[in-house]
VEXRO-710650 format. One line per field, with one value per residue (C-alpha): x, z, y; residue number from 0; residue in one letter. Coordinates in Angstrom, 3 decimals, always signed. Last residue first. Layout:
BEGIN
xx c(X  ...)
zz c(Z  ...)
yy c(Y  ...)
num c(NUM  ...)
residuo c(A  ...)
END
This chain:
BEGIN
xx c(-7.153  -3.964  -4.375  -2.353  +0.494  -0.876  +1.812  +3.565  +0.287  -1.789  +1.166  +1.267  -2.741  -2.650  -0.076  -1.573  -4.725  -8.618  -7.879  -9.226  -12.151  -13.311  -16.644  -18.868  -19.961  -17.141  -18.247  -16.940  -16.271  -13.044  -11.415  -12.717  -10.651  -7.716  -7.733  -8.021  -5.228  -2.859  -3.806  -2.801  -4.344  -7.704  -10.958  -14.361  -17.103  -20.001  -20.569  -23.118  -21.408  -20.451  -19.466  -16.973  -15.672  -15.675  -13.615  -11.287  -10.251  -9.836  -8.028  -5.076  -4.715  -1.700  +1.487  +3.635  +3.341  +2.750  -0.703  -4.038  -7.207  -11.023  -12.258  -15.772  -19.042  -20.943  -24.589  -23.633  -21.480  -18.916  -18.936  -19.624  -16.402  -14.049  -15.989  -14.746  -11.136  -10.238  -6.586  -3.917  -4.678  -3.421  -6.540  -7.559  -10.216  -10.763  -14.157  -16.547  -19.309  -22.059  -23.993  -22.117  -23.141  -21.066  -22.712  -22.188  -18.768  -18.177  -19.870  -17.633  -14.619  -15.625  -15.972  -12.931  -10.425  -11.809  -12.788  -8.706  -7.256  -7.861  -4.954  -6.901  -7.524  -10.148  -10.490  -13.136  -14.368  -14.463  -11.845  -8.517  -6.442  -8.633  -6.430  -8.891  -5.007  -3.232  -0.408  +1.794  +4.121  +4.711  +3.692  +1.706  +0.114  -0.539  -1.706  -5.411  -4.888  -0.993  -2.319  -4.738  -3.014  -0.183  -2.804  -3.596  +0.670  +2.172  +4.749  +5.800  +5.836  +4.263  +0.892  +1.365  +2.297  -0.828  -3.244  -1.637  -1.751  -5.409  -6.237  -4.677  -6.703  -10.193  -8.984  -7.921  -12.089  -13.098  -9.993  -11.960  -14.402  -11.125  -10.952  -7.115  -6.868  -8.405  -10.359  -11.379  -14.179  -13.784  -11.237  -13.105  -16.384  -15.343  -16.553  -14.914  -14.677  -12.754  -11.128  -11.397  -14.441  -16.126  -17.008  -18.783  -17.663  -19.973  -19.630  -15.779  -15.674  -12.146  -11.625  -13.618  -13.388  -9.183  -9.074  -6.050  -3.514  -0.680  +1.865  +2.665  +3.497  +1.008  -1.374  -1.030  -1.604  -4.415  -6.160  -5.182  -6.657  -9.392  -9.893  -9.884  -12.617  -14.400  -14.356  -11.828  -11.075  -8.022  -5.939  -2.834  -0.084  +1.854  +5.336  +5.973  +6.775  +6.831  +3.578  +4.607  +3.331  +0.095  -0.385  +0.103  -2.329  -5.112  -4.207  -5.205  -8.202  -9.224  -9.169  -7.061  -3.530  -0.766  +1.285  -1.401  -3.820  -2.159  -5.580  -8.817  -9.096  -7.519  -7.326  -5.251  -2.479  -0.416  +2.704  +4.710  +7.872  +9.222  +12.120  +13.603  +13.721  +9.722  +10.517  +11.794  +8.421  +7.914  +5.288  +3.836  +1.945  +3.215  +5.705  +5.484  +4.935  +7.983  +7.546  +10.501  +11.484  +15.039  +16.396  +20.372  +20.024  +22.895  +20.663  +17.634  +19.399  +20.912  +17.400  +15.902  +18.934  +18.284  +14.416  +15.178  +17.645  +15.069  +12.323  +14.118  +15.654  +18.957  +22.100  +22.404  +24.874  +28.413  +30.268  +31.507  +27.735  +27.675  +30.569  +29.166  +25.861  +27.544  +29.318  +25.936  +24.782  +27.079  +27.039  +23.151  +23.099  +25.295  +23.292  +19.611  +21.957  +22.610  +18.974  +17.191  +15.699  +11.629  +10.886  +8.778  +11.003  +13.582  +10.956  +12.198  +10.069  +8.822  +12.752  +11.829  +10.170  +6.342  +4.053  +6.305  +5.075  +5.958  +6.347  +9.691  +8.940  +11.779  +11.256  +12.652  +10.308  +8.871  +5.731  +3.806  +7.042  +5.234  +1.629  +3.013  +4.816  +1.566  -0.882  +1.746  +1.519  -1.795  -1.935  -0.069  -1.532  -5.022  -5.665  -4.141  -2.815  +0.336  +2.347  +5.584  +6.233  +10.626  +12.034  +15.183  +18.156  +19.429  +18.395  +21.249  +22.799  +26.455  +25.650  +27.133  +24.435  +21.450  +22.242  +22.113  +19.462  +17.534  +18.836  +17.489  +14.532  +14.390  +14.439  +11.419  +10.707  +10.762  +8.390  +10.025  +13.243  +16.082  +16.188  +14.589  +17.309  +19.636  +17.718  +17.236  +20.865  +22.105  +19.452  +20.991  +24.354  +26.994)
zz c(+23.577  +23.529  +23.619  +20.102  +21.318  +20.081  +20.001  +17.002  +15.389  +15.887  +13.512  +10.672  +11.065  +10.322  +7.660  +5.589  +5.479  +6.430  +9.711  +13.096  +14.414  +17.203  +17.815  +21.066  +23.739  +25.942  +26.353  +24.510  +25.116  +26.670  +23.788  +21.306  +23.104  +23.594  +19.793  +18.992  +21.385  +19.675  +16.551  +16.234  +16.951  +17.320  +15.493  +17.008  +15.294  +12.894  +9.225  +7.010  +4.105  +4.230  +7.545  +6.576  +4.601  +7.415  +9.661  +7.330  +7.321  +11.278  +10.888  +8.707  +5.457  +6.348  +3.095  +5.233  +7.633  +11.398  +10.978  +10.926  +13.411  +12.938  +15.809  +14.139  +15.881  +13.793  +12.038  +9.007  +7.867  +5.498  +1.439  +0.989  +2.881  +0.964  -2.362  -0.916  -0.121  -3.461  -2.317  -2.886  +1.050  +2.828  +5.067  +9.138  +11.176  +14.264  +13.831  +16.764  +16.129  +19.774  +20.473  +17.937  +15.003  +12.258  +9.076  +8.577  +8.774  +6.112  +4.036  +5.163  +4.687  +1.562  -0.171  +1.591  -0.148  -4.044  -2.821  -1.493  +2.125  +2.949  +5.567  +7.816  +12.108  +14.022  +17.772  +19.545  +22.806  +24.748  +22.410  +20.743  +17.571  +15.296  +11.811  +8.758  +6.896  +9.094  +9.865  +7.316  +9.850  +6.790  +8.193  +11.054  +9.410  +6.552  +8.626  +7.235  +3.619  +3.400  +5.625  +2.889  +0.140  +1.711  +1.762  -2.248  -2.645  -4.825  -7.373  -9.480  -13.326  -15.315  -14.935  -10.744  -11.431  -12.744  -11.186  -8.225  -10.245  -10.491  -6.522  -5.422  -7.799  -6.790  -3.283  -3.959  -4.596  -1.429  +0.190  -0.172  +2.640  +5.529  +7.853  +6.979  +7.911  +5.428  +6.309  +4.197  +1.776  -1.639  -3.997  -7.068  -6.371  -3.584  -0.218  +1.502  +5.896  +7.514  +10.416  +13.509  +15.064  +11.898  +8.694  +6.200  +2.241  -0.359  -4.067  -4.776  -8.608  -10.215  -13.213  -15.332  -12.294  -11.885  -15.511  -17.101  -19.879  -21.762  -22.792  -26.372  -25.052  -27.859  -27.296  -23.632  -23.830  -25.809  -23.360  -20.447  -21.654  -22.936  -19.192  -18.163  -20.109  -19.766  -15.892  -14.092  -11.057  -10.922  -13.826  -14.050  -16.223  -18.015  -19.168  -22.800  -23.265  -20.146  -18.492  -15.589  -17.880  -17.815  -14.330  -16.314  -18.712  -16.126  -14.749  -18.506  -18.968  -15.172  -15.817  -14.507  -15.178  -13.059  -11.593  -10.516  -10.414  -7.341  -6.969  -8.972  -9.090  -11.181  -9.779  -8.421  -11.307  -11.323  -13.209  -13.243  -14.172  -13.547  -15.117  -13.625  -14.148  -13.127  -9.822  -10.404  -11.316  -14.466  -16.565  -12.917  -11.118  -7.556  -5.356  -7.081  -5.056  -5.676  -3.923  -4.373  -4.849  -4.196  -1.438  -0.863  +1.606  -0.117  -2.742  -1.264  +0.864  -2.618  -3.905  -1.112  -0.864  -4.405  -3.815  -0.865  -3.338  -6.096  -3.193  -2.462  -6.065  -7.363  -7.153  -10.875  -13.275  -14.499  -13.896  -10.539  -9.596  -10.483  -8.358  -5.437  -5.527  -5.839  -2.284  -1.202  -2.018  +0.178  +2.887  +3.184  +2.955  +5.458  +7.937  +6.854  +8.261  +11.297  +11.984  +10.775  +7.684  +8.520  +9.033  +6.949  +5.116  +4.197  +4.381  +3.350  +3.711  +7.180  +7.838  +7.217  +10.562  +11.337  +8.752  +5.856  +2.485  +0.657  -0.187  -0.814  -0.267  -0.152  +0.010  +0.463  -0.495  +1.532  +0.494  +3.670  +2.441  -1.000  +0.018  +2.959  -0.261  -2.144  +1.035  +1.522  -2.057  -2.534  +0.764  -0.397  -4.401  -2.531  -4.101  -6.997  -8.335  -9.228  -8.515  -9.806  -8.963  -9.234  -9.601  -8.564  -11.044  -11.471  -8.660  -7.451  -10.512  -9.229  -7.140  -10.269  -12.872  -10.291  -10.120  -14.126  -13.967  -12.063  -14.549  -17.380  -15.480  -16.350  -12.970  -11.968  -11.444  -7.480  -5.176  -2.446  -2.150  -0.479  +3.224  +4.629  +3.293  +5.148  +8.327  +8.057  +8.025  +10.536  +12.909  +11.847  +12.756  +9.996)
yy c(-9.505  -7.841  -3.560  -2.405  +0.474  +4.030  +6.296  +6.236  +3.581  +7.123  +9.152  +6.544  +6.548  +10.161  +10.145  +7.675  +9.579  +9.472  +7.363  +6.687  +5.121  +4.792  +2.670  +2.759  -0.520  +0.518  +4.248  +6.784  +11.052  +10.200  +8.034  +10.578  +13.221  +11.228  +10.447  +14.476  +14.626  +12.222  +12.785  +16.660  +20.141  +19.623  +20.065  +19.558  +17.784  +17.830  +16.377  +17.734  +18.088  +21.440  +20.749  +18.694  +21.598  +24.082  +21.449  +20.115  +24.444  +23.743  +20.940  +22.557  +20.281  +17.977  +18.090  +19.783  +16.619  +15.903  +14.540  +16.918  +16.677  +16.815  +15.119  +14.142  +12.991  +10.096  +10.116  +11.978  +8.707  +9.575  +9.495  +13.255  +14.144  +11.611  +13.460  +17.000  +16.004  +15.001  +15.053  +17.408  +18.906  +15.764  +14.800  +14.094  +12.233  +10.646  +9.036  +8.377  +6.361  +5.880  +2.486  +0.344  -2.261  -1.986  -1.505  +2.208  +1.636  -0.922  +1.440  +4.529  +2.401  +1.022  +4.331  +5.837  +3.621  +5.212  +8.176  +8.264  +7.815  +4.396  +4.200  +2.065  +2.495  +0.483  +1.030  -1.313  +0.808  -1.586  -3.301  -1.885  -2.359  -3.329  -2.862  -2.416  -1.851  -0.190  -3.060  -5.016  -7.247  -9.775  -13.120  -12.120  -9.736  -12.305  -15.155  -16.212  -15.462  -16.765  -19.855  -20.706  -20.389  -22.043  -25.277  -24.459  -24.805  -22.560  -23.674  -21.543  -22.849  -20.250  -21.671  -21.405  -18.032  -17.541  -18.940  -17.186  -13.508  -14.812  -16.007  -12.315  -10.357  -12.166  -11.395  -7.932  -6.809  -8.916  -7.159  -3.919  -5.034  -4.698  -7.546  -8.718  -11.922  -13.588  -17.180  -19.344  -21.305  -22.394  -21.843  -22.029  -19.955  -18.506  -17.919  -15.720  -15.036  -11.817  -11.866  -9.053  -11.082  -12.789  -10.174  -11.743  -12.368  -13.389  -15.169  -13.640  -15.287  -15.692  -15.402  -12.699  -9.940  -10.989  -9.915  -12.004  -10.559  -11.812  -9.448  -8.758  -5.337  -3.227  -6.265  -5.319  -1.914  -2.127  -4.540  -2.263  +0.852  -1.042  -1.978  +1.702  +2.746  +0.263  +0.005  -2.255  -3.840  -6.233  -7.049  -9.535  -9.362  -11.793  -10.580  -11.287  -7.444  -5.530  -3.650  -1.740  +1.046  +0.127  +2.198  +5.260  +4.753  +3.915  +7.182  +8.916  +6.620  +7.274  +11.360  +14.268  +12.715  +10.991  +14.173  +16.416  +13.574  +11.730  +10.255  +9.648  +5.481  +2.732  -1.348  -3.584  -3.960  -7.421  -8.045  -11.128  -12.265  -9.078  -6.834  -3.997  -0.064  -0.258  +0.269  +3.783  +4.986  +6.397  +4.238  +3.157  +5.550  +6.920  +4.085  +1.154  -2.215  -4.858  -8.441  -10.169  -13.927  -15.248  -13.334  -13.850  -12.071  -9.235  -9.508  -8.491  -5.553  -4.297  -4.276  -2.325  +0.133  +0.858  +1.190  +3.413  +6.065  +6.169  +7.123  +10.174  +11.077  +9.348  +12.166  +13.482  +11.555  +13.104  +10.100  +11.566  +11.778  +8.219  +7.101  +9.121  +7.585  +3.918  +4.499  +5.792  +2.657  +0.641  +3.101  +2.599  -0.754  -0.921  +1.279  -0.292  -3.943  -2.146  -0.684  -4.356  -4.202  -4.949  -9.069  -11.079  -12.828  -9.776  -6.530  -3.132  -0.208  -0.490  -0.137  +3.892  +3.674  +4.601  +4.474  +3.505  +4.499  +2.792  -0.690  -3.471  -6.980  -9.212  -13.556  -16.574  -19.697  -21.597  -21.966  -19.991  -17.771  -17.388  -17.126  -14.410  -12.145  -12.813  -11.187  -8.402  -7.453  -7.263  -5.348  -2.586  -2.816  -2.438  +0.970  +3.459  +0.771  -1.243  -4.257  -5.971  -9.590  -9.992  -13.521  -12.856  -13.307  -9.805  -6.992  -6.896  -4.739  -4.326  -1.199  +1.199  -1.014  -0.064  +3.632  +3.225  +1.474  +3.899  +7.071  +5.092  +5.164  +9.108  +10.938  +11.607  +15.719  +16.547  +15.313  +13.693  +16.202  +13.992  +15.445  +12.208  +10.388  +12.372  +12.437  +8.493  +8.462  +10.533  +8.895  +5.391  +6.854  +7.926)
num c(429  428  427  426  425  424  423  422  421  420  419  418  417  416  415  414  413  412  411  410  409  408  407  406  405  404  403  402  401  400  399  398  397  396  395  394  393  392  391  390  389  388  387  386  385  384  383  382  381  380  379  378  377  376  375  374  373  372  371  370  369  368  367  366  365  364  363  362  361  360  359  358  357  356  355  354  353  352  351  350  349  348  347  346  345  344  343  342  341  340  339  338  337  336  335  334  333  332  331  330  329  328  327  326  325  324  323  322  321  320  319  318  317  316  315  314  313  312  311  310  309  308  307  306  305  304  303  302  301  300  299  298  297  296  295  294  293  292  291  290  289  288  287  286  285  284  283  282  281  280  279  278  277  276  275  274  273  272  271  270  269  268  267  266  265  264  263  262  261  260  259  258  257  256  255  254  253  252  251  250  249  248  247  246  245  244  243  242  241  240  239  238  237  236  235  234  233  232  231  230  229  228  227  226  225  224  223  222  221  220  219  218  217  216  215  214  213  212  211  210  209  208  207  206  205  204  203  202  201  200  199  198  197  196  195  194  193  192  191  190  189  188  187  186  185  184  183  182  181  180  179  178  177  176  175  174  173  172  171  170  169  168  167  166  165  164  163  162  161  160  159  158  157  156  155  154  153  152  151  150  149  148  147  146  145  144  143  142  141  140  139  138  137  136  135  134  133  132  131  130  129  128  127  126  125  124  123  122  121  120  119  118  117  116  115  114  113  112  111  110  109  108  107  106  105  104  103  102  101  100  99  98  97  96  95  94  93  92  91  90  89  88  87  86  85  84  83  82  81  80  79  78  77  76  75  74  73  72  71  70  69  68  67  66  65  64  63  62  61  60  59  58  57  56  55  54  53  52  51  50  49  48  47  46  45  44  43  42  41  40  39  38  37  36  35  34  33  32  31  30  29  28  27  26  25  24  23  22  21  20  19  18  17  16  15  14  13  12  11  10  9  8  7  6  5  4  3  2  1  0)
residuo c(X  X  X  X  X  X  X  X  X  X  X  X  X  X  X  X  X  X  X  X  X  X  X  X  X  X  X  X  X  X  X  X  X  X  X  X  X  X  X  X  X  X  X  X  X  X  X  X  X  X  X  X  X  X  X  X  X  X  X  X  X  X  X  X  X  X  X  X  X  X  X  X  X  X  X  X  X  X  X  X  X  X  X  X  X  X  X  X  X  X  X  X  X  X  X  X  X  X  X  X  X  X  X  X  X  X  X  X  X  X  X  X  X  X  X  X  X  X  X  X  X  X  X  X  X  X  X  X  X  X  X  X  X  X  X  X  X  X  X  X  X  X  X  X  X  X  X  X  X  X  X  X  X  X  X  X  X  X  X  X  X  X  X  X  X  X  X  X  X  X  X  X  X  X  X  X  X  X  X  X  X  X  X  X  X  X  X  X  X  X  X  X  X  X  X  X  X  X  X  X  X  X  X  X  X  X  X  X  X  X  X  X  X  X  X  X  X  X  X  X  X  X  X  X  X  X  X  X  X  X  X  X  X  X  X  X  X  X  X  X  X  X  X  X  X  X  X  X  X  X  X  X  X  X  X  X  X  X  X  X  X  X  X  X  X  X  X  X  X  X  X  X  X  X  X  X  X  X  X  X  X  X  X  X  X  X  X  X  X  X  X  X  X  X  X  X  X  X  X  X  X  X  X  X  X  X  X  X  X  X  X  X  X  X  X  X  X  X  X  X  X  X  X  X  X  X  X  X  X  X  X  X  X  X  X  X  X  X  X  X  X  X  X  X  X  X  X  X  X  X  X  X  X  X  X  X  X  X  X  X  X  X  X  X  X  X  X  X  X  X  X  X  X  X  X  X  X  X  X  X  X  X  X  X  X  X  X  X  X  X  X  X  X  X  X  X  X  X  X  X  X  X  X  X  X  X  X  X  X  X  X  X  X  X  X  X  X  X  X  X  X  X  X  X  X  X  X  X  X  X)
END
């Protein structure tokens, strides 16, 4: 098969079906010579910042030296997004023999009697055959939707970090935080120490019991490690901390003051379970992680005069710092570029956003998009006012037309919608 063949076959696997059991993962794992034995495996979860968390520990690790995989989801552009062998995306021949290799095991199960792996089953596979195959020896593992079911947590870790517990996915995670928190606690493995990022009390009782149930140790990041301020400086951000000191992060975004405090713990902690983790690779993981990893969207500037900002945020919880990080960037004119899944709070996202900017209302090239012109009538519900348009491409050349150098686009509100801008937006070089 060709590497369109392929991605059109995987793409075919139903998303959203019922999990398989993870007995059913290691299973699929035990027919492709279980690859994923002998790394030293750092599981995340969250309903926010587990992406960049992860991207940010993978770069602190090669900064080290070490070799490293990181595995996330969703890609925003290419499946190969998915897979990440130090620092570099699966290349298309090596995604193709992966690909044969676990199909290969797919076919021996289903003549055992087992059912074909689901969608994202079938990419974590490939992921942990590519690893091995590398000869990897540290990987980064992000879940893909909770944590108690996911396929990722079919293997064990030597460290587990969760980032922090908002409203999302609640048709298949639960209605309230106690019930999501619950969810994301199931990465928890006996004796493994896990780190916690934001909590309320609700959710961090969740966590304690949990981990007394587990025998796990436990670390909040909020308890440990103290973010005193953070400033934005040019498309960088600046922390101070209280043990760490001063540096630079890459990644401009306000919500990584929340994943910094997270980040320095699970390092703490590694570092007390033997990994070594140098405080200068510290630094350079903070201050080069795109450059280290390739992870885009995240409080990305990709243009100037106008600047163009794009981030996946996509939930109240991602939204909330957007829209205040937003408000306090000084521009003539805001334009936002603008479009939603329709199984998300999409009424509280609304609320949160600035009144004082003009909308494109758009949708991404998904089943999943809410039409733009229903985003429309609910926006304006809340007080927001635009135009709606058909996709992101011309609802971003319509924004781009209507500002002037010294104006602010930016574009985001779902996954999707930045995944289709980056398609055909190409970052301007300052």
């Amino acid at each position: 098969m060709t590497y369109k063949e392929i991605v059109t076959y995987i793409e075919e696997i139903p998303r959203f079906t019922r999990k398989h059991s993870l007995d059913h993962t290691r299973e699929m794992l035990l027919f492709l010579g279980n690859p994923q034995n002998g790394k030293k495996i750092i599981h995340v979860a969250g309903t926010n910042g587990k992406g960049s968390v992860c991207a940010y520990l993978d770069a602190m690790l090669r900064a080290e030296g070490k070799s490293t995989g990181l595995f996330t989801s969703p890609h925003l552009v290419k499946m190969n997004e998915r897979i990440v062998l130090n620092g570099k995306q699966i290349s298309d021949e090596d995604f193709c023999e992966v690909f044969e290799e676990t199909m290969q095991a797919v076919r021996r199960m289903q003549d055992a009697g087992l059912e074909h792996p689901t969608f994202f089953e079938f990419l974590f596979a490939m992921a942990m055959k590519a690893y091995d195959r590398a000869g990897m020896e540290y990987i980064v593992l992000e879940t893909g939707l909770g944590g108690r079911l996911d396929a990722t947590s079919s293997v064990e870790p030597v460290a587990c970090v969760i980032t922090s517990i908002g409203l999302d996915h609640m048709e298949y995670l639960g209605d309230t935080v106690e019930q999501i928190a619950g969810e994301k606690a199931g990465i928890i493995k006996p004796g493994v120490p896990v780190v916690i990022g934001e909590t309320t009390e609700e959710t961090k009782k969740v966590f304690k019991d949990k981990s007394l149930e587990m025998n796990a140790p436990i670390r909040f990041a909020e308890e440990e490690h103290e973010v005193i301020s953070s400033r934005s400086e040019g498309n960088t951000r600046v922390y101070e901390t209280l043990h760490y000191g001063s540096f630079i992060g890459e990644l401009g975004g306000l919500c990584q003051e929340k994943n910094t405090a997270t980040i320095l713990t699970a390092i703490d902690e590694l570092r007390k379970a033997g990994y070594t983790i140098a405080q200068e690779h510290i630094r350079i993981g903070f201050g080069q992680v795109c450059k280290l990893t390739g992870l885009r969207g995240r409080w990305q500037q990709v243009g100037m005069s106008p600047t163009i900002i794009c981030d996946t945020g996509h939930n109240t919880g991602g939204i909330s710092y957007i829209a205040d990080q937003l408000r306090g960037i000084q521009a003539d004119k805001l334009h936002i570029v603008i479009g939603m899944v329709n199984d998300k709070d999409i009424h509280s996202v609304l609320r949160q956003l600035p009144q004082c900017a003009t909308y494109y209302f758009t949708k991404a090239n998904v089943k999943r998009a809410l039409d733009e012109h229903t985003l429309q009538t609910l926006a304006k519900e809340a007080g927001l006012r635009g135009t709606s348009w058909p996709d992101v491409r011309s609802a971003f050349q319509a924004a781009r037309q209507s500002s002037t150098k010294k104006d602010l686009i930016f574009v985001g509100g779902s996954t999707f919608i930045v995944a289709d801008f980056l398609a055909f937006y190409h970052p301007e070089q300052a």
